[in-house]
Backbone as JSON, one array per atom type, in Angstrom:
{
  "sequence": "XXXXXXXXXXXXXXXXXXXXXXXXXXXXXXXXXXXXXXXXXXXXXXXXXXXXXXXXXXXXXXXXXXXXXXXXXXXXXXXXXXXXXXXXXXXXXX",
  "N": [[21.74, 1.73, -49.48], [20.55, 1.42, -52.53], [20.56, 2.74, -55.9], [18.35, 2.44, -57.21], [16.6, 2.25, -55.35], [16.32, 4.18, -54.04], [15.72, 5.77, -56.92], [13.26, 5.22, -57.09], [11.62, 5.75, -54.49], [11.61, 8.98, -54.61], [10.08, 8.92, -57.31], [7.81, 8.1, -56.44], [7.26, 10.14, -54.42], [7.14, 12.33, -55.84], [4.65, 11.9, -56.76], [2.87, 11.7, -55.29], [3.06, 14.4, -54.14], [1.67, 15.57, -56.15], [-1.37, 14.61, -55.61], [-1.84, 16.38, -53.29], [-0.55, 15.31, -50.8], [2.07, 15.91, -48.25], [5.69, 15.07, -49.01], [8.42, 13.46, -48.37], [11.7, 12.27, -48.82], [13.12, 10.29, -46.68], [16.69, 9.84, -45.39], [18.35, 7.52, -43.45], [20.33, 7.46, -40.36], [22.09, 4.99, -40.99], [21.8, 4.63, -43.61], [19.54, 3.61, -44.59], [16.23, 4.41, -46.6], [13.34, 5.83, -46.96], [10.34, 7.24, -47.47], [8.18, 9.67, -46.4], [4.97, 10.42, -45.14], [2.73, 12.77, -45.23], [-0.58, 13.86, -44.65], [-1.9, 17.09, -45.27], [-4.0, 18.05, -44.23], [-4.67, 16.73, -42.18], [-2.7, 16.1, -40.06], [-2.32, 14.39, -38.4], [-2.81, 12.06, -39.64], [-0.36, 9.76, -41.11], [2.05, 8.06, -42.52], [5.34, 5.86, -43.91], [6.7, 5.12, -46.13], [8.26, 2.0, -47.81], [10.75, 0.9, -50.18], [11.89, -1.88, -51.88], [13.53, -4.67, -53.04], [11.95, -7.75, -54.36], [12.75, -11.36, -54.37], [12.19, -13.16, -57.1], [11.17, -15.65, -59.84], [13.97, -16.01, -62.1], [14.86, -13.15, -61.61], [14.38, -9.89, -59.84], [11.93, -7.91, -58.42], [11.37, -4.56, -57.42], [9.13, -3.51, -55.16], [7.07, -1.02, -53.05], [6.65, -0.95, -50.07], [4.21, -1.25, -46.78], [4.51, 0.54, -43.28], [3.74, -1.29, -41.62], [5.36, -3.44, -42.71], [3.87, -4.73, -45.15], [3.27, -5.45, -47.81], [2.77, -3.33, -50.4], [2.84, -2.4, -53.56], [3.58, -2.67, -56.55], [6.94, -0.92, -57.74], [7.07, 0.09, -60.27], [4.65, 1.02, -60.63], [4.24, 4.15, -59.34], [2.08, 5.83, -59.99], [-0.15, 4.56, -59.36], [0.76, 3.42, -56.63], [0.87, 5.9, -55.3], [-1.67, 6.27, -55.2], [-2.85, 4.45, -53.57], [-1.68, 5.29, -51.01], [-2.88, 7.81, -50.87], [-5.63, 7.21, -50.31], [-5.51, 5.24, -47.82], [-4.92, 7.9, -45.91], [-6.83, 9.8, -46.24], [-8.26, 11.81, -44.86], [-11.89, 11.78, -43.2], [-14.8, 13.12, -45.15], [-12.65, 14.39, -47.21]],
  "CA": [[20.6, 1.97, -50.32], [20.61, 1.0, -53.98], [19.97, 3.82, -56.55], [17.56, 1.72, -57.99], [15.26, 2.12, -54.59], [15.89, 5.68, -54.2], [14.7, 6.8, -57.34], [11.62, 4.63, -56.9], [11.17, 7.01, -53.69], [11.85, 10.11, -55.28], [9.17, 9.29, -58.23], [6.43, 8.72, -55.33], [7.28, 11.77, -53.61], [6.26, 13.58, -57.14], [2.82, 11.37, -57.44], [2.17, 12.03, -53.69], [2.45, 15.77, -54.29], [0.82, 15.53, -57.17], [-2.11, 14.56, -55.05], [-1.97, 17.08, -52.19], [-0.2, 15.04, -49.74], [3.07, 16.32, -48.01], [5.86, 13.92, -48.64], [9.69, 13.8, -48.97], [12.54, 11.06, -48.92], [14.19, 10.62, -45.53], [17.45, 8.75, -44.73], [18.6, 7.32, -41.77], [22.04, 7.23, -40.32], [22.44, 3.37, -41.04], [21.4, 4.06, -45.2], [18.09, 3.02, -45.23], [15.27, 5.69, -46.58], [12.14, 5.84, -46.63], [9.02, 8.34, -47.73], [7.26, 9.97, -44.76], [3.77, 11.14, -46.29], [1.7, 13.54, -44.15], [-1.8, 14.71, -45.06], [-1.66, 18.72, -44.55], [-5.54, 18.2, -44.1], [-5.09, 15.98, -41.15], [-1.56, 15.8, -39.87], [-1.94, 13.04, -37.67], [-2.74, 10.76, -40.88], [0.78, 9.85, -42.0], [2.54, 6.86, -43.14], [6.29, 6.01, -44.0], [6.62, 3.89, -47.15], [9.75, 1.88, -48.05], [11.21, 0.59, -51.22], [12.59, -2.86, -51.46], [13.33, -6.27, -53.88], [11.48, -9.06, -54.02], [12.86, -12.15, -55.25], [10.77, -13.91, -58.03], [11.31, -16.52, -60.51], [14.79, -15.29, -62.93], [14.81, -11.72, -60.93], [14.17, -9.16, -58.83], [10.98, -7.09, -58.43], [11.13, -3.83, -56.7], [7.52, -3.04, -54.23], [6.62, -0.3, -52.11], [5.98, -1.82, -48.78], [3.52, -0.28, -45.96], [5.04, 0.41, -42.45], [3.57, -2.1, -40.65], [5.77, -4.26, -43.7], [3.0, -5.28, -45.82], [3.87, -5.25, -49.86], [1.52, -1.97, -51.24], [2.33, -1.72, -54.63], [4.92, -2.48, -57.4], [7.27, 0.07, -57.87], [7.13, 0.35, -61.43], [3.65, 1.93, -60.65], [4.08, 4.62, -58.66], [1.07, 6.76, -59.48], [-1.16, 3.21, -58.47], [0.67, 3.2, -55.19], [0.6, 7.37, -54.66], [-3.03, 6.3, -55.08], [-3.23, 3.75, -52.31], [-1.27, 6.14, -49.87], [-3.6, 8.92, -50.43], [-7.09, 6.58, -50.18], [-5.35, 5.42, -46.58], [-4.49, 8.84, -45.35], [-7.9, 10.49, -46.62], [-9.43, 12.69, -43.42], [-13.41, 12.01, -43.35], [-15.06, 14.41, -45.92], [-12.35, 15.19, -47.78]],
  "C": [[21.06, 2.01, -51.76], [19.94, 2.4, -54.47], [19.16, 3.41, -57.54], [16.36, 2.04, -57.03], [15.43, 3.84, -54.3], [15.04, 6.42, -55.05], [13.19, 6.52, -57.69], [11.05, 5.47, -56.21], [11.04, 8.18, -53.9], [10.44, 10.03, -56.09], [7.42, 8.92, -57.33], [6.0, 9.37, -54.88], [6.46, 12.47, -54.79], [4.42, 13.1, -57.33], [2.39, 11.65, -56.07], [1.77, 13.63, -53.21], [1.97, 15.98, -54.88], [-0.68, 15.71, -56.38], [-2.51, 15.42, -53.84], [-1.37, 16.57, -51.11], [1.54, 15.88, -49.47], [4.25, 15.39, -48.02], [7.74, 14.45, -49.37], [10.52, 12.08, -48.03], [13.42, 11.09, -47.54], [15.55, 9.46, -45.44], [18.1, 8.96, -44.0], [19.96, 7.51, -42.09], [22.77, 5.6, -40.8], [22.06, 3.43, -42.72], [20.48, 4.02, -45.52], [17.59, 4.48, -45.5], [14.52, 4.91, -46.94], [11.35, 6.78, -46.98], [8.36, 8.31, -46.58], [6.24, 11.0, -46.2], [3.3, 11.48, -45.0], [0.45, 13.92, -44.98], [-2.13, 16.27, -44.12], [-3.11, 19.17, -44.28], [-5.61, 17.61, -42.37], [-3.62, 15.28, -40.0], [-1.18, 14.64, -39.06], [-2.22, 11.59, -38.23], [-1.2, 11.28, -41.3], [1.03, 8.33, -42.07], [3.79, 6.92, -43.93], [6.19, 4.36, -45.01], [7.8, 3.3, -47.41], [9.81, 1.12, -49.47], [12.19, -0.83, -51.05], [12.63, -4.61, -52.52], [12.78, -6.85, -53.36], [11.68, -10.25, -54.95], [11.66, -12.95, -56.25], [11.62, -14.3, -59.56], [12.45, -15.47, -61.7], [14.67, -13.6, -62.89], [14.18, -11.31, -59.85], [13.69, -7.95, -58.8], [11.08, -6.28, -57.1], [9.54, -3.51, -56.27], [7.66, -2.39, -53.7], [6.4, -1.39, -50.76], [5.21, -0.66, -47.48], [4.48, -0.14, -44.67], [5.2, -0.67, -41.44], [4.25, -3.87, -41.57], [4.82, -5.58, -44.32], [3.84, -4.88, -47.1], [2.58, -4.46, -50.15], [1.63, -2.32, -52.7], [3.38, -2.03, -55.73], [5.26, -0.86, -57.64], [7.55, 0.65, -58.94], [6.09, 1.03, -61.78], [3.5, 2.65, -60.14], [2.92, 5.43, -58.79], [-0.04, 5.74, -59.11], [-0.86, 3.32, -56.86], [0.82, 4.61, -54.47], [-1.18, 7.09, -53.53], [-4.13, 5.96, -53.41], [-3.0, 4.28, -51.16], [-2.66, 6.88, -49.53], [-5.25, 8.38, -49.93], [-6.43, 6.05, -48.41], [-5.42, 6.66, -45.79], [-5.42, 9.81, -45.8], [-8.54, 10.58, -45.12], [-11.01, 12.32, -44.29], [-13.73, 13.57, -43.97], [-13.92, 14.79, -46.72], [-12.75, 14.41, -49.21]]
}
């Protein structure tokens, strides 16, 4: 894991609590991490976000990606893609 995609994860974690969700940086035994987000409204809404380059024309753009490895969000915006977490992981009524 690059310390380029960590502290991408790290500054989500802060826009994800920001918002009320529960959320912290996990890594595996093999390196990789990852953000596990819980909603403390609805605990069985969660979602595990990852951090990751994407080549593109003279560089390399870091994205959020969803679990099911969709591309969420550049990672240069993290309170855009806090946003998108918390509008998935919104319990009815809240």
């Amino acid at each position: 894991m690059g310390e380029d995609d960590c502290g991408h994860l790290e500054r989500l974690v802060s826009e994800l609590d920001a918002r009320g969700l529960l959320a912290r940086v996990v890594r595996t035994q093999s390196g990789r991490a990852f953000v596990r987000v819980i909603n403390p409204n609805a605990t069985s809404l969660a979602e595990n976000v990852t951090c990751r380059q994407v080549p593109v024309p003279d560089h390399r753009d870091w994205y959020y990606w969803w679990s099911w490895g969709e591309r969420m969000h550049r990672a240069d915006d993290p309170a855009g893609a806090a946003t998108k977490v918390a509008r998935v992981l919104a319990a009815v009524g809240e």
